[in-house]
C-alpha angles and dihedrals in degrees: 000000000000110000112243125256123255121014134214100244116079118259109288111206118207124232109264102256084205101142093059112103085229094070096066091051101123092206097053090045084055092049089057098041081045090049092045100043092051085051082045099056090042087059114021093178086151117060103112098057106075143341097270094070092049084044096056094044088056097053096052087046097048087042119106093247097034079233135108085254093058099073128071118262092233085061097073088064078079089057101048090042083049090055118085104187095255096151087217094114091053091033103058122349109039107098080194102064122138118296087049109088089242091074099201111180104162094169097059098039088065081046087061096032080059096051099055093045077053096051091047095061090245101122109096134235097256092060094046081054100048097047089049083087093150091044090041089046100056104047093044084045090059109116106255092019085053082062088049102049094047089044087057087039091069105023116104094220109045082049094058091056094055082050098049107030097029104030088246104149109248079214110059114088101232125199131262128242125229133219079209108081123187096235101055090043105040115125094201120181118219102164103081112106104263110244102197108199135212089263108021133041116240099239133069134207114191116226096201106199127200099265092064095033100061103013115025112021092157092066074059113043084043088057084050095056094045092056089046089043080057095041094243107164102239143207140156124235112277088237133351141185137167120337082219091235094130084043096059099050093054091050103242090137089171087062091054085051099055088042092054096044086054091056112030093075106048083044102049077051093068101033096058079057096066094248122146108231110217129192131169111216117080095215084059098055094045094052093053093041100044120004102046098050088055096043088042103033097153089049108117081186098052102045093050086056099050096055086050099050122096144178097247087239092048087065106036084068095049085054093047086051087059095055087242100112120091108233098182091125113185108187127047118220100203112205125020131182104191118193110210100213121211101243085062099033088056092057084082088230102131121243092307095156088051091053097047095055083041088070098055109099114239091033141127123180124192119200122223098193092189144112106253093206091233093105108176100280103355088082104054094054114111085225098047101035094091096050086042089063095045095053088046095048092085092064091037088072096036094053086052099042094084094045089234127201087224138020101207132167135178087237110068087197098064098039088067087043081057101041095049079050098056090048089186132036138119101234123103124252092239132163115228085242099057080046094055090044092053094044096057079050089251121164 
């Protein structure tokens, strides 16, 4: 009897048995990929998602048989380089999640076919480098070399030879890096009386990231001034490296290890001592949430962070539940069209971004509920800029259609994937949390 699709309990992920011999044999990784794409093609829910599952289809179409059995082995290596870890197959499409006795976790299988293309020696050197985002963010932050990298950044001809060279698309518009990190800059509070709340503690310790640290220190030093302007108590992380998030999508799970390892410690610190770790990126929070407690199950660390990390507006709405969040607002923001990345909506917290700018009187807020293709690294790839935008173009028109005052994502990332996209539009490239500080009148 074939097991019925869909179940009434909610998707149920299994720890990563990374560290068993077993998980890097390549011919038991092809008999399950064999096993889930042939689930896959009876299905193919999830076609319009991203280009893997297209991919796939096409394969088996284009095949001698028009069956899974029809296509060469070596040709599912396209549709796991074609899979970015965004959870959104297992999250809300798949009918064969775990607890079905099908078992399909798509996701995580790229994550172990990954792995084993990892442990062969078959990733490239442009993709080691782009996912060294801590290395590659503190020599081009260097003062002088800082002046130098911008200046490529922008520059046509030292684009053409990434592409070219490195495989770095000459299209995409990449960020800049600032001599001004957010570490060394941050003007953190820690002398208000700490309120702890029913549901939030009532102080706060900033994980960075990289992102804000090299690239974007304002969406930092905003979230900063929101938490003094609340009379949060303060602090940043001891030390701090890489949440292991790039790491993880190229498959170099020892490097996660040794990231993690870097950070736990410094982190369960803090959390035994009833802080509420904040970080502003949605893929660093997830990876603290959800990917590390199932690569790292025995790990006492790693599950007592988890439970203390939170998505800054996750937890400026749990504040605001407990009556301890000024919502004295001062300044309306008009039209906002507001992108939910993946890697939030996967944390399973609701639309709290979306909530919180709802409050703001003179304010309407549109959701575009949608991947925008970007994808950390994925998107900047020569081979993969074009299918990025495809699969962008989707939100692109959604995000204009209501002629906002300000396209804004939790994912800075992808806000600067979608603003390249709308090419032309009035409304200001802004994070939620620049659009919260202006709208408490902060400077």
């Amino acid at each position: 009897m074939t097991p019925d699709e869909g179940s009434l309990e909610p998707p149920k992920r299994h720890p990563i048995d990374w560290k068993n011999p077993d998980f890097y044999n390549e011919a038991e990784l092809f008999s399950e990929l064999d096993r889930v794409f042939d689930i896959c093609h009876g299905c193919r829910r999830c076609v319009n998602l991203c280009t893997a599952f297209p991919s796939l289809f096409d394969l088996i179409d284009e095949g001698t048989s028009g069956e899974l059995d029809g296509v060469k082995k070596e040709k599912f290596w396209e549709v796991v380089d074609r899979c970015y870890l965004c959870d959104m197959c297992f999250m809300t499409k798949c009918p064969y999640v775990p607890p079905h006795p099908w078992n399909v976790d798509f996701p995580h299988l790229m994550l172990r076919a990954k792995a084993v293309k990892y442990k062969k020696g078959k990733t490239n050197f442009r993709d080691k480098l782009l996912s060294s985002t801590d290395i590659m963010g503190k020599l081009a932050s260097i003062p002088v070399v800082v002046q130098v990298v911008n200046a490529a950044i922008n520059a046509p001809t030292p684009r053409k030879l990434m592409d070219n060279m490195l495989g770095i698309s000459a299209k995409r518009q990449l960020p800049k890096y600032t001599a001004k990190k957010f570490r060394s800059n941050a003007k953190t509070n820690e002398s208000f009386i700490v309120k702890n709340g029913d549901s939030t503690p009532g102080k706060v310790a900033i994980y960075s990231t990289c992102y804000v640290n090299y690239h974007e220190p304002g969406i930092g030093h905003d979230l900063l001034k929101i938490l003094k302007y609340n009379e949060i108590p303060t602090r940043l992380i001891e030390k701090e490296a890489c949440c292991g998030m790039p790491k993880l999508e190229l498959g170099d799970l020892e490097a996660v290890e040794k990231l993690k390892d870097a950070n736990i410690l410094h982190l369960a610190k803090l959390a035994k001592e009833g802080y509420a770790i904040l970080a502003s990126v949605p893929s660093c929070t997830l990876m603290y949430k959800k990917e590390l407690p199932l690569i790292f199950p025995d790990d006492k660390n790693v599950r007592l962070v988890a439970k203390a990390m939170f998505d800054p507006f996750e937890y400026l709405m749990l504040r605001n539940r407990d009556r301890l969040l000024k919502i004295d607002f001062k300044q309306p923001l008009g039209n906002v069209s507001y992108h939910i990345p993946c890697h939030l909506r996967v944390q399973n917290i609701g639309q709290k971004t979306k909530d919180m700018l709802q409050m703001i009187p003179g304010t309407t807020v549109s959701v575009v509920e949608r991947c925008s293709g970007h994808d950390g690294t994925w998107g900047v790839k020569s081979e993969y800029f074009d299918e990025s935008m495809k699969i962008g173009k989707p939100v692109f028109k959604q995000m204009a259609a209501s002629n906002p005052d300000f396209i804004s994502s939790d994912c800075a990332i992808a806000g600067r994937h979608i603003y390249q996209g709308m090419e032309k539009s009035k409304g200001q490239k802004q994070h939620p949390l620049t659009l919260l500080r202006i709208a408490y009148g902060l400077d």
